[in-house]
C-alpha positions as CSV (number, residue, x, y, z in Angstrom):
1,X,-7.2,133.6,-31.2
2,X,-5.9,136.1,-28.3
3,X,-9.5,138.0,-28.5
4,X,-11.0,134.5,-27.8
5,X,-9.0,133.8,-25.1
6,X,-10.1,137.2,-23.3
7,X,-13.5,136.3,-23.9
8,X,-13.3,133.0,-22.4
9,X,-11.8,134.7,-19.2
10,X,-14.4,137.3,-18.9
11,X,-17.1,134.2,-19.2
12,X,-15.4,132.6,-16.4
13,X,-15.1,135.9,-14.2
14,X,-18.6,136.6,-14.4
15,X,-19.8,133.0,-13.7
16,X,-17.3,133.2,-10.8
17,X,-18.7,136.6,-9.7
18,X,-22.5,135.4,-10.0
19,X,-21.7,132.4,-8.0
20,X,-20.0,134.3,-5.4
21,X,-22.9,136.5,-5.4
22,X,-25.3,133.4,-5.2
23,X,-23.6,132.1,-2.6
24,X,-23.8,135.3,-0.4
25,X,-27.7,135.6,-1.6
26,X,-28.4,132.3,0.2
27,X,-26.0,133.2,3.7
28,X,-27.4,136.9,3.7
29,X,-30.9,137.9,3.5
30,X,-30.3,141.2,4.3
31,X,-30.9,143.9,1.4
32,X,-27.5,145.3,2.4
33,X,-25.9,142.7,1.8
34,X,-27.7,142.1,-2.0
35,X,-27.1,145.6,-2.3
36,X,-23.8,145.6,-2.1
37,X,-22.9,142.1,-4.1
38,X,-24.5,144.3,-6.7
39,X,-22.6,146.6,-6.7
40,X,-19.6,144.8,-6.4
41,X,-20.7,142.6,-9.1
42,X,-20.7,145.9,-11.3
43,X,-17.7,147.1,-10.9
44,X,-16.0,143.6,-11.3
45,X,-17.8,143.6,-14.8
46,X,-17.0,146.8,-15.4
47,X,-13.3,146.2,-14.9
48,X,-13.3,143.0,-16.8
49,X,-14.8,144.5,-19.8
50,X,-11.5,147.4,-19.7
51,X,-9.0,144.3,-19.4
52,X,-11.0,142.9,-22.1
53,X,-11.0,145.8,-24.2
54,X,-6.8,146.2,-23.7
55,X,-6.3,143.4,-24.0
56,X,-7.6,143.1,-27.4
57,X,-6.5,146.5,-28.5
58,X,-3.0,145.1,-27.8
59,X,-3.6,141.7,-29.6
60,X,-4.7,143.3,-32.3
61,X,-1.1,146.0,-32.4
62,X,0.7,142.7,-32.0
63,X,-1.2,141.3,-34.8
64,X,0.1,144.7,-36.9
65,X,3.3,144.3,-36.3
66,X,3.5,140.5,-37.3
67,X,2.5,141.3,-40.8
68,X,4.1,144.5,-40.8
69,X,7.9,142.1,-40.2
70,X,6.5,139.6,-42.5
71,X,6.1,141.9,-45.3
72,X,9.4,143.3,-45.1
73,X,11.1,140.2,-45.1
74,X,8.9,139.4,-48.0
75,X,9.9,142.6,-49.8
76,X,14.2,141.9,-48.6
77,X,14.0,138.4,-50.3
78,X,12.0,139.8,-53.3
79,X,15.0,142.4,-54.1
80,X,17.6,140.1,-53.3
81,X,15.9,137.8,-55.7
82,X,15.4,140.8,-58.4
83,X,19.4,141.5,-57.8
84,X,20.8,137.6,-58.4
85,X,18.6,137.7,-61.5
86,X,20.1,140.8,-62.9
87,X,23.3,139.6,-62.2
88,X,23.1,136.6,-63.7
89,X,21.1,137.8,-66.7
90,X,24.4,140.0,-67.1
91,X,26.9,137.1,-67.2
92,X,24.6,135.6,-69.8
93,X,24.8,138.5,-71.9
94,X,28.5,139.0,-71.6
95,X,29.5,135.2,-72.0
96,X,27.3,135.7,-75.4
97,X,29.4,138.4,-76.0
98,X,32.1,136.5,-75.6
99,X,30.8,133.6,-77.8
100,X,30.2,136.0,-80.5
101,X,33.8,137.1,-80.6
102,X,35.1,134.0,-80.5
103,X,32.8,132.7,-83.5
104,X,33.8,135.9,-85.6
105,X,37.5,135.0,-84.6
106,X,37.5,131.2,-85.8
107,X,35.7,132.3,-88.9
108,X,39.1,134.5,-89.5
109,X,41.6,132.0,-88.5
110,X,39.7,129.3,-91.0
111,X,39.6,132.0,-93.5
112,X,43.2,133.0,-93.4
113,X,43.7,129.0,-93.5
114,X,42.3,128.4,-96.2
115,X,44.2,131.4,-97.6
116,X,48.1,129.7,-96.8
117,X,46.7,126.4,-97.5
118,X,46.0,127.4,-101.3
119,X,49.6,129.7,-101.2
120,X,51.4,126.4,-99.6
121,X,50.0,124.1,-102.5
122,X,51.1,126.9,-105.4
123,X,54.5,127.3,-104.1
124,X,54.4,123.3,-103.4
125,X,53.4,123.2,-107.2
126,X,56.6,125.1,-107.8
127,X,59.5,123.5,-105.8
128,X,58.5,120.6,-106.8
129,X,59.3,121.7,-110.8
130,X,62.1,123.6,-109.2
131,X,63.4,119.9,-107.8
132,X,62.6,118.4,-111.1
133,X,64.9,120.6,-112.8
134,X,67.6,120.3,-109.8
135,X,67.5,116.5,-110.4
136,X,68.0,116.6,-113.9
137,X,70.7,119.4,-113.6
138,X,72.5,117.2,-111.0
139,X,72.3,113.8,-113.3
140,X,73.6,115.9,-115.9
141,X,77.1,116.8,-113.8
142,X,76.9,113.6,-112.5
143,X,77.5,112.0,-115.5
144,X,80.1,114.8,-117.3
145,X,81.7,114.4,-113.7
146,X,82.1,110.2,-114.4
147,X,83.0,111.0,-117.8
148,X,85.8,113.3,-117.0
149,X,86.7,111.2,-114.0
150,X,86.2,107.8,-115.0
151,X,85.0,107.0,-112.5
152,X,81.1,106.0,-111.4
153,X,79.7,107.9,-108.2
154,X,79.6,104.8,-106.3
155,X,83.6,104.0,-106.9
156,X,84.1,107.5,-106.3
157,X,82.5,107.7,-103.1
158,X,83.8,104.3,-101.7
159,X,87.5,105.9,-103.2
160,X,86.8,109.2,-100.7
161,X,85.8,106.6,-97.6
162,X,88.7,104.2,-97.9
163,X,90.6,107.3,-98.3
164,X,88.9,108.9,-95.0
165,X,89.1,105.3,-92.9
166,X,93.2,105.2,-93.6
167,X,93.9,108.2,-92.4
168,X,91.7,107.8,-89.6
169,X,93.2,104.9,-88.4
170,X,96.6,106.4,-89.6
171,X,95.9,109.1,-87.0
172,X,94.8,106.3,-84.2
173,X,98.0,104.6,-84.3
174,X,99.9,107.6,-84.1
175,X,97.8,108.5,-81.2
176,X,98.1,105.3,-79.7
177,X,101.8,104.9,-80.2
178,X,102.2,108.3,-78.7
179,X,99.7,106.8,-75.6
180,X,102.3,103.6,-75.3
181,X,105.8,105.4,-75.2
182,X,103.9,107.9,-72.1
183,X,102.6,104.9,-70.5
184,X,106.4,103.3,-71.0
185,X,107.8,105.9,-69.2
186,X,105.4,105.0,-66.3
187,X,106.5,101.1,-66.9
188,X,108.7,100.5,-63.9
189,X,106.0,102.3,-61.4
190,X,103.2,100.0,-63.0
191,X,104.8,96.7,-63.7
192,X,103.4,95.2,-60.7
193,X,100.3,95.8,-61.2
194,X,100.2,94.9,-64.9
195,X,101.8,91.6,-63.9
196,X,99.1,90.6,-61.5
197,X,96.3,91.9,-63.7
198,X,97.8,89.5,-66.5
199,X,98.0,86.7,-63.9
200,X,94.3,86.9,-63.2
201,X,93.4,87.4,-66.5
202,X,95.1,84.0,-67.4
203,X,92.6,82.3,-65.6
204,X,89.7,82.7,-68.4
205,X,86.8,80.3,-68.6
206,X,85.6,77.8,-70.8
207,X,83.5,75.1,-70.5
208,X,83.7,72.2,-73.2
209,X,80.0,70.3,-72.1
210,X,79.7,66.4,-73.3
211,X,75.9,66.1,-74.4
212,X,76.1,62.1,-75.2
213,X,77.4,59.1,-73.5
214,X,77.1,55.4,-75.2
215,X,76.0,52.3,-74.0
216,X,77.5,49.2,-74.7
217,X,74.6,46.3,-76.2
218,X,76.1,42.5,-75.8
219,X,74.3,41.9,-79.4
220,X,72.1,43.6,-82.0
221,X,69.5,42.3,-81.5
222,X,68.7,44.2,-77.9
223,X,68.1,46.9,-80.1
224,X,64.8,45.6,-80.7
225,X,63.9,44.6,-77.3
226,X,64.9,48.1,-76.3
227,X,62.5,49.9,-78.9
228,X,59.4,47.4,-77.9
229,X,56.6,46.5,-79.6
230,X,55.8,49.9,-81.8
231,X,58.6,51.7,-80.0
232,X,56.2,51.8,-76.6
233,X,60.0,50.7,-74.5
234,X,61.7,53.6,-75.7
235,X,58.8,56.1,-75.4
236,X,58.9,55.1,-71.7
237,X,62.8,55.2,-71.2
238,X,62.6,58.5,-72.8
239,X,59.7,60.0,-70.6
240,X,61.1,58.5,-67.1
241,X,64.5,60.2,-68.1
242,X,64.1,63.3,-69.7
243,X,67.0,61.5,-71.7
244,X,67.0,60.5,-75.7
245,X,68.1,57.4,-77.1
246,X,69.6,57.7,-80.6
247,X,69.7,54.2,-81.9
248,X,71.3,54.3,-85.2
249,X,73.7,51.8,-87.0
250,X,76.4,51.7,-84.8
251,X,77.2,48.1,-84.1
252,X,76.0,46.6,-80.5
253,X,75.7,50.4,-79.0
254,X,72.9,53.1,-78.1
255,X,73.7,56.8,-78.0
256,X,71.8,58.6,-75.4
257,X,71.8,62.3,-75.9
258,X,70.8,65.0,-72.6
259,X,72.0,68.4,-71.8
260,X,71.6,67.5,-67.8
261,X,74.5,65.6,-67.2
262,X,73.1,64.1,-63.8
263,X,69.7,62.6,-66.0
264,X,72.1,61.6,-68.5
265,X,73.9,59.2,-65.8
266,X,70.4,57.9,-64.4
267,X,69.7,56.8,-67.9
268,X,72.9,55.3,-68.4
269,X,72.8,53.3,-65.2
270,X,68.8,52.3,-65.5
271,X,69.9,50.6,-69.1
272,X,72.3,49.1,-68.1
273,X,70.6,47.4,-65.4
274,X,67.8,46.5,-67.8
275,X,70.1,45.1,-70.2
276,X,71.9,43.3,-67.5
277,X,68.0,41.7,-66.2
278,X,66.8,41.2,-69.1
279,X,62.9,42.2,-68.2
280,X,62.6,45.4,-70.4
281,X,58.8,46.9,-70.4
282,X,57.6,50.4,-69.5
283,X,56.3,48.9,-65.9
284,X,59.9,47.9,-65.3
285,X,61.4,50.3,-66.7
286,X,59.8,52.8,-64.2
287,X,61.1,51.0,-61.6
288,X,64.7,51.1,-62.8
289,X,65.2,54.6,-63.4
290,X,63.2,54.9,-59.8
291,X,65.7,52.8,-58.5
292,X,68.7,54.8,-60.5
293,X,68.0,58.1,-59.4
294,X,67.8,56.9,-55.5
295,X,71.4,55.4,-56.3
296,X,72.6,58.7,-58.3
297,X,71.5,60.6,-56.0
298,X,73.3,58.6,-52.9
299,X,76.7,59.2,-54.9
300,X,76.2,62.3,-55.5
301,X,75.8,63.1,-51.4
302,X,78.6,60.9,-50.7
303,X,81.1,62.3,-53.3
304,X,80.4,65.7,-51.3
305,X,81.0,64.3,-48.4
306,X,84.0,62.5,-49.3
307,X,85.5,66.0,-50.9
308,X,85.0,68.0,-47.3
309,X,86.3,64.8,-45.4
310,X,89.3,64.8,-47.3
311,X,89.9,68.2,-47.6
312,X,89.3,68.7,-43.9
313,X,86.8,71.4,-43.7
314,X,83.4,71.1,-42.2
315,X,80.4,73.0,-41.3
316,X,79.3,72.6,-45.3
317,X,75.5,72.9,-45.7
318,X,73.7,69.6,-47.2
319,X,72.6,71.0,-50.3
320,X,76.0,72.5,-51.1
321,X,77.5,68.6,-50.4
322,X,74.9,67.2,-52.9
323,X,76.1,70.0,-55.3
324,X,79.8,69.4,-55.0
325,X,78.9,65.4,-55.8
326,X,76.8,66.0,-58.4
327,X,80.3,67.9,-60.5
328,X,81.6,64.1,-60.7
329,X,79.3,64.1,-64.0
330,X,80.6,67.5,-65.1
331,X,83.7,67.9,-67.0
332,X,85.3,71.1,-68.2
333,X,87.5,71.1,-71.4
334,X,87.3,67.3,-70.9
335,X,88.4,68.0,-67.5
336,X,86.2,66.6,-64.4
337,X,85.1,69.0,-62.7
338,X,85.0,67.6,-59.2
339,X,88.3,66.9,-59.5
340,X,89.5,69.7,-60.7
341,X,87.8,71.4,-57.2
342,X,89.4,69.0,-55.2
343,X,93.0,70.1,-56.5
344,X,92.0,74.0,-56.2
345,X,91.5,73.2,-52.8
346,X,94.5,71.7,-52.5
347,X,96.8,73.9,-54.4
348,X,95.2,76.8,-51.9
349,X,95.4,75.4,-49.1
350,X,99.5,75.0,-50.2
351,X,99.7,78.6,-51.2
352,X,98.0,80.0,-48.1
353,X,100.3,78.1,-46.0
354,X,102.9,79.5,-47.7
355,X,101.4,83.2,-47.6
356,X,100.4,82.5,-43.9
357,X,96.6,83.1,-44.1
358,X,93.5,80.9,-43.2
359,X,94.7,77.6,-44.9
360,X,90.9,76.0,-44.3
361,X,88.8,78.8,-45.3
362,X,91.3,78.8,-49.1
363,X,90.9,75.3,-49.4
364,X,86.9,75.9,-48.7
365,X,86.8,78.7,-51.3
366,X,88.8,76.0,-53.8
367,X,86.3,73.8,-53.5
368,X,83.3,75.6,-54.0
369,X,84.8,78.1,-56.2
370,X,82.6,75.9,-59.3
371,X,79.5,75.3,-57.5
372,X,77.6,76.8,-60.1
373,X,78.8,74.6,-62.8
374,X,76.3,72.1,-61.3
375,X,73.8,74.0,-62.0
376,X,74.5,76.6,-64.5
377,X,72.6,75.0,-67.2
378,X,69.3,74.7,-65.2
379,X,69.8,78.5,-64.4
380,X,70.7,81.7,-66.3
381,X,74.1,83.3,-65.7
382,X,77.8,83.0,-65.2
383,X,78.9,79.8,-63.4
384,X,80.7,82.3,-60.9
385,X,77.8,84.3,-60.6
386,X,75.3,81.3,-60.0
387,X,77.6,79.4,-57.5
388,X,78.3,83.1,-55.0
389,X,74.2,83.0,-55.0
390,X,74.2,79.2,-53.8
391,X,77.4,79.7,-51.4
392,X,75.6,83.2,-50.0
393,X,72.0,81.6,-49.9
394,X,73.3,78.3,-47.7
395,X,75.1,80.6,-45.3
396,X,78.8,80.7,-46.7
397,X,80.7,83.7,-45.1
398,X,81.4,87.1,-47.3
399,X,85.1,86.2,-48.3
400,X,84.3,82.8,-49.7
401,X,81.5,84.0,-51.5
402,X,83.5,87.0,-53.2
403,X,86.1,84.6,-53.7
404,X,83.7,82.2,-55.8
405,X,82.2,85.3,-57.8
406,X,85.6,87.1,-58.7
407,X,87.8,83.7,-59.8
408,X,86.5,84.5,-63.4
409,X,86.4,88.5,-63.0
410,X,82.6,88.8,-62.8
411,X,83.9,90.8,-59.9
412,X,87.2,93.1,-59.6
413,X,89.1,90.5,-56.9
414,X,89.2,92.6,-53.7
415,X,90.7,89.8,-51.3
416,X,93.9,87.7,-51.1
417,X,91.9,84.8,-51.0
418,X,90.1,85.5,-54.6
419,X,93.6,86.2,-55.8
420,X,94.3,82.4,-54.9
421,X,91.6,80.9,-56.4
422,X,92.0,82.7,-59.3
423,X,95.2,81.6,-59.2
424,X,95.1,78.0,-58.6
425,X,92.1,77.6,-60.9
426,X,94.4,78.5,-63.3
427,X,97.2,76.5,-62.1
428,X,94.9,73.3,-62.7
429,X,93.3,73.5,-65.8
430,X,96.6,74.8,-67.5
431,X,98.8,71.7,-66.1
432,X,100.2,69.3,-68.9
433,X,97.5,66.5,-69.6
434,X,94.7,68.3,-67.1
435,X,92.9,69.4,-70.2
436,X,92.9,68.1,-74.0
437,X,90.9,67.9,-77.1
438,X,90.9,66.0,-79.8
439,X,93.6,66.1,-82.4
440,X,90.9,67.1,-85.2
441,X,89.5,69.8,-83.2
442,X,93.0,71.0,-82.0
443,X,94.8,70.9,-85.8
444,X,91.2,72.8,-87.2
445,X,92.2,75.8,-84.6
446,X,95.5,76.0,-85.6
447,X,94.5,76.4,-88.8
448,X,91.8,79.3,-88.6
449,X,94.6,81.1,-86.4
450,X,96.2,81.1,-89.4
451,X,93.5,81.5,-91.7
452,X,92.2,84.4,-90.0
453,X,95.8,86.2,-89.7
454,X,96.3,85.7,-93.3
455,X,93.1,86.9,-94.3
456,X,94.2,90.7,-94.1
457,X,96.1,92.6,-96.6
458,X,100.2,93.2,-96.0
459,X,100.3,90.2,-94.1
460,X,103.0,87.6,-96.1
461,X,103.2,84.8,-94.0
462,X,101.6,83.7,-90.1
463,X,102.5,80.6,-87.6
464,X,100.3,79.6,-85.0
465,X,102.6,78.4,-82.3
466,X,102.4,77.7,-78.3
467,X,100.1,75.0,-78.9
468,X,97.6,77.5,-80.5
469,X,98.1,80.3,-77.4
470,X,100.4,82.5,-79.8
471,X,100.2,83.4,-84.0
472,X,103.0,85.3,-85.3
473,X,102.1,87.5,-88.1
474,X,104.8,88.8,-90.6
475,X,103.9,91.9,-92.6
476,X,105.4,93.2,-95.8
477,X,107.3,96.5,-94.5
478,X,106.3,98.6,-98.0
479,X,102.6,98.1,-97.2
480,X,102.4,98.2,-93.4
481,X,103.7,100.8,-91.6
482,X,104.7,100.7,-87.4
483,X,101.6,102.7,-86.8
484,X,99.5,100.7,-89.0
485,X,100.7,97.1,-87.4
486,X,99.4,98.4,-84.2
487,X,95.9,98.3,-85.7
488,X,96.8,95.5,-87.6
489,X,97.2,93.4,-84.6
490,X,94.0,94.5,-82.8
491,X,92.1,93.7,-85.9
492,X,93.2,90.3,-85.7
493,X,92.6,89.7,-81.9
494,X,89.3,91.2,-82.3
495,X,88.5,88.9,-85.3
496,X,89.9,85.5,-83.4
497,X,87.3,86.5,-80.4
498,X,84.2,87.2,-82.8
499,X,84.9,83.6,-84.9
500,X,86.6,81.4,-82.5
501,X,86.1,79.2,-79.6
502,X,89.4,78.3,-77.5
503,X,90.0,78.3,-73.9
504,X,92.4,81.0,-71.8
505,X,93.6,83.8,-74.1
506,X,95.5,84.3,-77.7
507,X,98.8,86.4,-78.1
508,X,98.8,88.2,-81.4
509,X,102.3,89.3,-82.4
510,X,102.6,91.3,-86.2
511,X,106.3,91.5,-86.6
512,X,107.3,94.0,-89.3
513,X,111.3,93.6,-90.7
514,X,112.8,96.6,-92.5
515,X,115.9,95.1,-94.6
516,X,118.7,97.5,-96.4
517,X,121.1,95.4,-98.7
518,X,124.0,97.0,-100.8
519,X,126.9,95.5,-101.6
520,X,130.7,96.3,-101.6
521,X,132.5,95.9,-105.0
């Protein structure tokens, strides 16, 4: 391409040189002149071919050297090539090396496998004669041993283990005699404490929950007229209520049976009023229990109110006022529950006076201290627990709320002013004729105090006294020793809590009487 180039600029010298020499042909006539344009024209052609000519000579060394570069780069890839090709056919060969060994190696192993499999199977083959023989060798002694003895092996064995569980719990009374005269010695530095702790502890919980309230019918026949035409009146009583009605053969009443004591009083109040109008169908019926829970619900706000107004604190959030009215339809071991806030508030408030602290803040922590039991059976948990959330979640101050969750030790009592509620909790539900029960119920626990104390071997006789709060057990002194009454009387306790239901806490006393008679002749 370069060579055409030079060829093309020759062409156009030349035509540039012929027209300058036209052009001085036409101004000059003079053979001089012609002459020397000639001339001139010569050597300008002449010099144009030696340009010509090296120029091309160097195009064509340039040309040389192109392909010259190109070939070696050519050749340096080629080799480089050649190299990664050797390489990798090496890493090929080795790695089939290498698979080789490994395939020679797993052919071992499986046949050295195979090898212990077949010895594990003959020597299997042979303990298991070996424990054949072992069994019949031990049945053999087994029965010379029972025949010498005369005893089976399953007497035998439950002979060794009541033999190893008395002097085991021989040993543990020692021990814990031996822990009771150190802690004795300790007594007079400790009394206090154990005193309070035993104060507290008095103030255990129990909740006696009424599940049925009756409604008195002016005459039998209502019955019907309650039921409806194929029982479409109660179906609707039932459903607006949440509430069922047991109607049975009691004369002129009907039972209605509800966990929720608060639904239970709806339905109460919205038969009543039925009975009272007459007009019992399900579109009335809605419009009663409507009615009923607009009225409950009224009472219930007012019955809080009426508790702070009285007890002169204030500040109470809403909700917590509808909560404290809605314990009018709880009762605790028969016990009403809003009243039995209203006189922990009270007896507080007396004892904080007397202790000089913040008389309205005890007699706010006395009333709320059972806030939970208005709910406790729509939500899991301890009454205490449940009623700290609903005193902490409407803004109730750190002390109260501590106060509500330690007055039945679901938390260690870290204040004077959960002290005090413990306290007078305690102080109203144990008053003479706060709480009661029914004479059946109370003569049936008397006797399983009994029962249960005089269901353990050594034991000749057992009272339950202090209205059921105490059982006195008398031992035989041959078969009961002092160490082993110790157990004795934790084995009781432990058995009253696993099979009985009774409010506050049971004494256990296991009196043993050594007697030495002679006689002077």
């Amino acid at each position: 391409m370069q060579i055409d180039m030079m060829t093309i600029v020759i062409a156009v010298i030349t035509a540039a040189a012929g027209f300058l020499i036209g052009s001085l042909l036409k101004k000059k006539s003079s053979d001089a002149i012609v002459a020397s344009a000639e001339e001139l024209a010569a050597k300008m052609l002449e010099e144009s071919k030696r340009q010509a000519e090296t120029i091309t000579k160097e195009a064509t060394l340039q040309a040389k050297d192109v392909v010259y570069q190109a070939k070696a780069e050519f050749e340096r890839e080629t080799k480089e090539k050649r190299r990664d090709l050797q390489n990798l056919e090496k890493r090929l060969q080795q790695k089939e090396e290498n698979l080789d060994k490994k395939v020679n190696l797993l052919d071992q192993r499986d046949a050295e496998f195979i090898k212990r499999e077949q010895t594990l199977i003959a020597k299997e083959q042979g303990i298991g004669q070996k424990e054949e023989k072992l069994n019949q060798l031990i049945n053999e002694e087994r029965t010379r041993l029972e025949n010498i003895s005369g005893m089976t092996a399953v007497e035998a064995k439950k002979l060794l283990m009541e033999t190893m569980e008395s002097e085991a719990k021989l040993d543990a009374a020692k021990r814990i005699k031996a822990i009771e005269e150190e802690a004795k010695e300790t007594a007079d530095k400790k009394s206090k404490e154990i005193m309070a702790l035993a104060i507290q502890r008095y103030a255990g919980e129990y909740v006696a929950e009424r599940t049925v309230s009756v409604v008195a019918l002016p005459s039998d026949e209502m019955k019907g007229r309650i039921i409806g035409r194929e029982g479409r009146n109660i179906r609707a009583l039932e459903a607006a209520t949440g509430i069922d009605l047991i109607i049975d053969d009691t004369p002129e009443a009907v039972i209605l049976s509800g966990f929720n004591p608060v639904r239970r009083e709806v339905a109460k109040l919205s038969l009543e009023k039925l009975i009272a109008d007459g007009r019992i169908h399900p579109g009335r019926i809605e419009e009663v229990v409507a009615k009923a829970e607009e009225e409950i619900e009224q009472a219930m706000k007012e019955a809080g109110e009426q508790a702070a107004f009285d007890l002169g604190v204030h500040g109470i959030h809403p909700e917590i006022l509808k909560l404290i009215g809605r314990l009018k339809y709880r009762t605790s071991y028969s016990q009403n529950v809003y009243q039995h806030s209203l006189e922990v508030a009270f007896l507080c408030g007396i004892m904080a006076s007397e202790l000089g602290i913040n008389v309205k803040q005890a007699k706010r922590a006395g009333l709320l201290h059972d806030l939970g039991k208005a709910v406790d059976h729509e939500v899991e948990g301890s009454h205490a627990v449940i009623g700290a959330e609903l005193a902490k979640k409407y803004g109730e101050s750190p002390k109260i709320v501590h106060a509500i969750m330690a007055h039945h030790e679901d938390e260690k009592p870290a204040t004077v002013l959960a002290v005090l509620v413990q306290a007078a909790d305690a102080l109203s539900g144990a008053r003479p004729g706060a709480r009661r029960e029914m004479m059946e119920t109370y003569v049936k626990r008397l006797d399983d105090l009994e029962r249960i104390a005089s269901s353990f071997s050594g034991v000749t006789t057992s009272f339950a006294i202090q209205a059921g709060r105490e059982i006195r057990v008398m031992v035989a002194s041959e078969e009961v020793s002092d160490e082993r009454s110790l157990i004795l009387a934790k084995d009781i306790a432990k058995k009253i809590e696993t099979e009985m239901t009774y409010p506050g806490q049971i004494k256990v006393n296991v009196i043993r009487e050594t007697r030495a008679t002679e006689y002077a002749r």
